[in-house]
Structure formats: C-alpha cells, structure tokens
C-alpha positions as CSV (number, residue, x, y, z in Angstrom):
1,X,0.0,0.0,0.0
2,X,1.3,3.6,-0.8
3,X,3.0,5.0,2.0
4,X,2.9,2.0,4.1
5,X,6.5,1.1,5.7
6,X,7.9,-2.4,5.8
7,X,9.5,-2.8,9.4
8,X,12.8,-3.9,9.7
9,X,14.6,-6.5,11.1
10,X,18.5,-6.5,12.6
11,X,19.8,-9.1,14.6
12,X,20.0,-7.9,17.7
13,X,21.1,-10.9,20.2
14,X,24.4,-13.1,19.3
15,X,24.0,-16.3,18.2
16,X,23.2,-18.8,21.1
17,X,25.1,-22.1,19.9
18,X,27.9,-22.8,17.4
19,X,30.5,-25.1,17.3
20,X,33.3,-22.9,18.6
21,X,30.8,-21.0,21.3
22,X,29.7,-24.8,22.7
23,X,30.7,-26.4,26.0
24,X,31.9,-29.4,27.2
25,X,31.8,-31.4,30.7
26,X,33.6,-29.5,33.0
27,X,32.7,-26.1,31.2
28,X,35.0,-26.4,29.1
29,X,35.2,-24.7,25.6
30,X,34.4,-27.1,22.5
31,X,37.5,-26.8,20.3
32,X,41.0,-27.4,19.5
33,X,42.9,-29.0,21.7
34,X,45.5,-26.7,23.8
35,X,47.8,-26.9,26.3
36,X,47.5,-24.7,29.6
37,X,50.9,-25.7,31.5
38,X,53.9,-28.3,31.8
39,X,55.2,-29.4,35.3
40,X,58.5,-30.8,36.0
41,X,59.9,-32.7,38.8
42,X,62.8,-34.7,38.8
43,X,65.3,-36.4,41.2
44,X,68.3,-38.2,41.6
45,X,67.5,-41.5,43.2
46,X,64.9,-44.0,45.0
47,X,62.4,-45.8,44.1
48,X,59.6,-43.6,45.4
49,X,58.9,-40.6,42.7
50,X,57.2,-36.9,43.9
51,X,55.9,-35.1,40.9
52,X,54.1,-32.5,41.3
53,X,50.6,-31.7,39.6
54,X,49.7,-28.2,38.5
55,X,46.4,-26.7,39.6
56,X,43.2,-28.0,37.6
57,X,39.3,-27.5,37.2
58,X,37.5,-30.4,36.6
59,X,37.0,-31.9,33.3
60,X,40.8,-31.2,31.8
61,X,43.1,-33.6,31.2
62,X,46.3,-34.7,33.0
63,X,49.1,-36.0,30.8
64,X,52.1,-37.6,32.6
65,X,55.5,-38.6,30.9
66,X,58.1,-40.2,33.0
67,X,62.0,-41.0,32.0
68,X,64.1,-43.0,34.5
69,X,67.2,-44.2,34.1
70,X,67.5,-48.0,33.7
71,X,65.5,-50.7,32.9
72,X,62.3,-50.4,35.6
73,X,58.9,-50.8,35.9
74,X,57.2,-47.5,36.2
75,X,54.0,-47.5,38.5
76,X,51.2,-45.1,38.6
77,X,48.9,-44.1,41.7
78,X,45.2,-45.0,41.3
79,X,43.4,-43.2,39.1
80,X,46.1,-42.8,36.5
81,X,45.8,-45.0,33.4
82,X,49.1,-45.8,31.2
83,X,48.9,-45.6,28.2
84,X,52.5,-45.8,26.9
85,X,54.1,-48.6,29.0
86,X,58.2,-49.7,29.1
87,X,60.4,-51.7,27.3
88,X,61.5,-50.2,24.7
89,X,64.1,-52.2,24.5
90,X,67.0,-49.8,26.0
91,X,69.5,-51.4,29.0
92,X,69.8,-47.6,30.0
93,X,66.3,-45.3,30.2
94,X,63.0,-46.4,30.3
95,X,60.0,-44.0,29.6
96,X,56.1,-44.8,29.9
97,X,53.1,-42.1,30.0
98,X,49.7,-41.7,32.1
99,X,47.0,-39.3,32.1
100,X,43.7,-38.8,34.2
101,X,40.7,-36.6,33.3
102,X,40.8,-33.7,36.6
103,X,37.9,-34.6,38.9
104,X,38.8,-32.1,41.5
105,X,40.5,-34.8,43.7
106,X,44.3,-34.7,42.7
107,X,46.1,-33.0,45.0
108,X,49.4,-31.0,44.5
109,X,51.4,-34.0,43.8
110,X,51.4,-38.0,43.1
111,X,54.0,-40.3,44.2
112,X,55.0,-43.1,40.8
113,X,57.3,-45.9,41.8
114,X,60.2,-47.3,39.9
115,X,61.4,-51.2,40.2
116,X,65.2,-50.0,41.1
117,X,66.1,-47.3,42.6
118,X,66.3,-44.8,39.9
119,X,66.3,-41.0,39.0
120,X,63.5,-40.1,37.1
121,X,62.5,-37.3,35.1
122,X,58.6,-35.9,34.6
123,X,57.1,-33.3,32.2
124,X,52.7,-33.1,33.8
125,X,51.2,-31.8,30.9
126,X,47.7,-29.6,31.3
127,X,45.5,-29.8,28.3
128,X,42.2,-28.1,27.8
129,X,39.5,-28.6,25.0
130,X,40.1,-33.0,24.6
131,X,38.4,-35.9,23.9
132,X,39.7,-38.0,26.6
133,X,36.9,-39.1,28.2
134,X,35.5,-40.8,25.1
135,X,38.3,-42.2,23.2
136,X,41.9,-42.1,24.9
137,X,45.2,-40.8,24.7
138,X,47.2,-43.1,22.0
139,X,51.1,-43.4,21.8
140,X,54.2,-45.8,21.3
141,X,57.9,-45.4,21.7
142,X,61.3,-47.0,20.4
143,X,64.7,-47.0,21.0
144,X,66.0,-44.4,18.2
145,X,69.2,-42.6,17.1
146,X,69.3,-38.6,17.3
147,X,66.0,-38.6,19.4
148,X,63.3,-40.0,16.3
149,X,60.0,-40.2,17.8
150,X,58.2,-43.2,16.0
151,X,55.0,-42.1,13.5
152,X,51.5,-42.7,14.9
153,X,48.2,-43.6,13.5
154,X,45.5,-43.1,16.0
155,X,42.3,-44.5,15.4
156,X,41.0,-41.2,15.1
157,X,43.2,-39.1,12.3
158,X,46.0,-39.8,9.6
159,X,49.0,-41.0,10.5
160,X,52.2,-38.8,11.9
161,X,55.6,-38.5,11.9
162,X,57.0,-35.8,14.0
163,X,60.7,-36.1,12.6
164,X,64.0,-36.0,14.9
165,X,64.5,-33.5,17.7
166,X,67.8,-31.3,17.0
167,X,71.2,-32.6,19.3
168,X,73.7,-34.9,19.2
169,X,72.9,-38.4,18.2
170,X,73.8,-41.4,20.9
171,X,72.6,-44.8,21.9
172,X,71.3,-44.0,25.6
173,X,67.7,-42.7,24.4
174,X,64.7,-43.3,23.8
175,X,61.4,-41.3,21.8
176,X,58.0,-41.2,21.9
177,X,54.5,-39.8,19.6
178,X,51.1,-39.2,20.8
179,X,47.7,-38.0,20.2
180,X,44.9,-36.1,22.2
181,X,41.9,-35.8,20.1
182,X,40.2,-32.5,20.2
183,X,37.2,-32.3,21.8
184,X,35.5,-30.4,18.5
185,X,36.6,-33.1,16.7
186,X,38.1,-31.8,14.0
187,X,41.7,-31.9,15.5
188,X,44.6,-33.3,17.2
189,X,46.9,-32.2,19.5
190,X,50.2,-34.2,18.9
191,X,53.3,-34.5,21.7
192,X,56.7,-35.6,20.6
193,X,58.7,-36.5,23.2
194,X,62.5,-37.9,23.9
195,X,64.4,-39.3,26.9
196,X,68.4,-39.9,27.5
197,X,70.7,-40.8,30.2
198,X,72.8,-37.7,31.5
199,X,75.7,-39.4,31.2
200,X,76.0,-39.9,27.8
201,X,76.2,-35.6,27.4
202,X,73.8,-36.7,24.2
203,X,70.9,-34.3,25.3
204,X,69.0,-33.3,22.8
205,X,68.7,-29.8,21.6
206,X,65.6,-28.2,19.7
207,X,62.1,-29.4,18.4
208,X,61.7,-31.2,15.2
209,X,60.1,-29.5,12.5
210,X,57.1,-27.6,12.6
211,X,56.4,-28.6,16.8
212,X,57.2,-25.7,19.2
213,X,57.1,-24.9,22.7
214,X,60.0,-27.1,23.3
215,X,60.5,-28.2,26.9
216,X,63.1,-30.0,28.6
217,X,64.4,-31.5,32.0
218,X,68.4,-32.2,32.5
219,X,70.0,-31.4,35.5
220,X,73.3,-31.5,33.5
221,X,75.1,-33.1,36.3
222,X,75.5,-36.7,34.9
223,X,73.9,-40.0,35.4
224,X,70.4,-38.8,35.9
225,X,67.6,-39.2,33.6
226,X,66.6,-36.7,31.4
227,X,64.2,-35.7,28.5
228,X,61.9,-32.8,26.0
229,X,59.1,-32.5,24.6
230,X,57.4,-30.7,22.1
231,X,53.8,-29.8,20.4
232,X,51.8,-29.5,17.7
233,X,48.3,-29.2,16.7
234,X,47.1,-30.9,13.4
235,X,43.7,-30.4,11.4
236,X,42.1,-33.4,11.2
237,X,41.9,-34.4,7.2
C-alpha cells in the first residue's frame, strides 16, 4: 500500500550455539585442543617418585610422561591410566606415559614408583578442549638414534611423523608420539617426546620440524635421567 513502511529487522542478540561457542563437561570450551601448563619434577635417586601436579578444574586432562634411568617398571597411583608402557628395549632409560581426566581430587602432587632405585625425570602436561573421556590418549615409543620419535596412526586421524629433535645423536635414548583428540573433533593435538641418560652428554637440543614450545628436564650433572618434549596441533583431514 502507498506509503505504508515495511519494518525492519536487525539481529539484535548473538548467536546462542555454534560449534566454537559450545561447551563441554567440565565447562570447558568445544575446540581445538590446547595446552595450559607443563610441570617438571625430577630427582636423583629412590624408588619412590614426587611429581608435582599443576592446579586443575574439573574436566581437563592430566598428561604424565616419565623417564628413568635404567631398565624399571614405572608404576602409577590410582586413578592414573598408562597408556604408553616400558620396554623399549633400552638397558639404560626407560620411559612410559599416564594421564587422568581432573575430577577435583588430585592433590598438588602424586608419588610413581620405579622397580630399582632410579632417577626419574617428569614433564605433567595440562590440556584443555580433549576428547579424553570418550576415546583415549594413543602413543608408542622406540629406541632411536638422534631422538626420532616413531610415527602414529591413532584411530582417530591420519597418521604422523613428527621427525627427529635437533642434538647430538647417541645410543642411551629413547622417543615417543602421541595424540589427544580435540574435543571439537576436527583436530589433534600431537606430543613428541624424547628421553636420555645424563651421562652420555647426548641431550637433545631443539624441536623437530614444525612442533614448538620445546621443553626439557636435565640437571646436566650426569647420570640422571633426562628428557623434551614438544607440540603440535594438526587439522584433522
């Protein structure tokens, strides 16, 4: 009709729900995996391990990875589930890795166990945004040459092959991949990790290609255990 208006209409209220505005358990965000903080601990000798745990809300996930010098059997406190056991066949370091989904009940620290008295070396990794309560953490190891990490195929995602941390190549190590599925799905947060016997003065250096936030343990005083790690988050193909 002739001078009639038509109203209108703006959005005026942001969208309610989208992928990257959802929410998980625990209140936490729905997307790419990240990680919040790394905790070290380390010693010298015993068979009785302190590592201290970093502050957590409930719902993130604890990631544990522990070196110790000689072939041992590395035991976890209740609660913890390993997922990357020992034995990769090394006389001189052994490595394995846990992790536990934060329920509010973990304390400041943890005591792990070694089958010899042992130093042992611990990176406590704190990642927001995962899967882990639905489909685990996956990894493997091997003994390698100039710190290698093995590729990984979760059951998740393609395969990967982090490459070999920068250093100086020895015998007295050992490497590690794995994989924390993003809790949007669509990604994967992906640790390379490396371990080595003091001693040897073989530590390694740098991250291997395209992986940052290198972090490493070694108390540089000889015969202890020591190790790095290093991240990187993948789009899921």
């Amino acid at each position: 009709m002739a001078g009639s208006r038509r109203p209108v209409y703006r959005a005026a209220y942001p969208a309610i729900w989208s992928p990257s505005a959802g929410r998980a358990a625990g209140g936490l965000v729905v997307g790419p995996a990240s990680v919040v903080s790394i905790t070290d601990s380390s010693d010298t000798t015993g068979s009785n391990h302190t590592v201290a745990l970093p502050g957590t809300s409930i719902g993130q996930l604890l990631i544990l990875l522990q070196a110790s010098r000689a072939n041992v059997a590395i035991g976890w406190p209740a609660g913890y589930t390993e997922f990357v056991g020992e034995g990769a066949a090394s006389a001189v370091l052994d490595m394995a890795a846990a992790y536990r989904v934060a329920d509010g009940l973990e304390g400041a620290s943890i005591t792990t166990t070694t089958s010899l008295s042992r130093s042992t070396a611990t990176q406590v990794y704190l990642i927001n945004n995962h899967n882990a309560a639905l489909v685990p953490p996956e990894g493997g190891q091997a003994s390698s040459s100039g710190y290698n990490p093995p590729g990984l195929d979760p059951s998740w995602d393609a395969a990967e092959n982090p490459g070999a941390f920068g250093g100086t190549s020895g015998s007295n190590d050992l490497s590690g991949t794995f994989a924390v599925q993003s809790a949007d799905l669509l990604s994967t947060l992906w640790i390379a990790w490396a371990g080595w016997d003091s001693a040897a003065g073989t530590g390694a250096t740098s991250a291997p290609t395209n992986y940052g936030d290198y972090a490493e343990i070694d108390d540089a005083s000889g015969g202890h255990a020591a190790m790095c790690s290093a991240i990187r988050l993948l789009t899921s193909p």
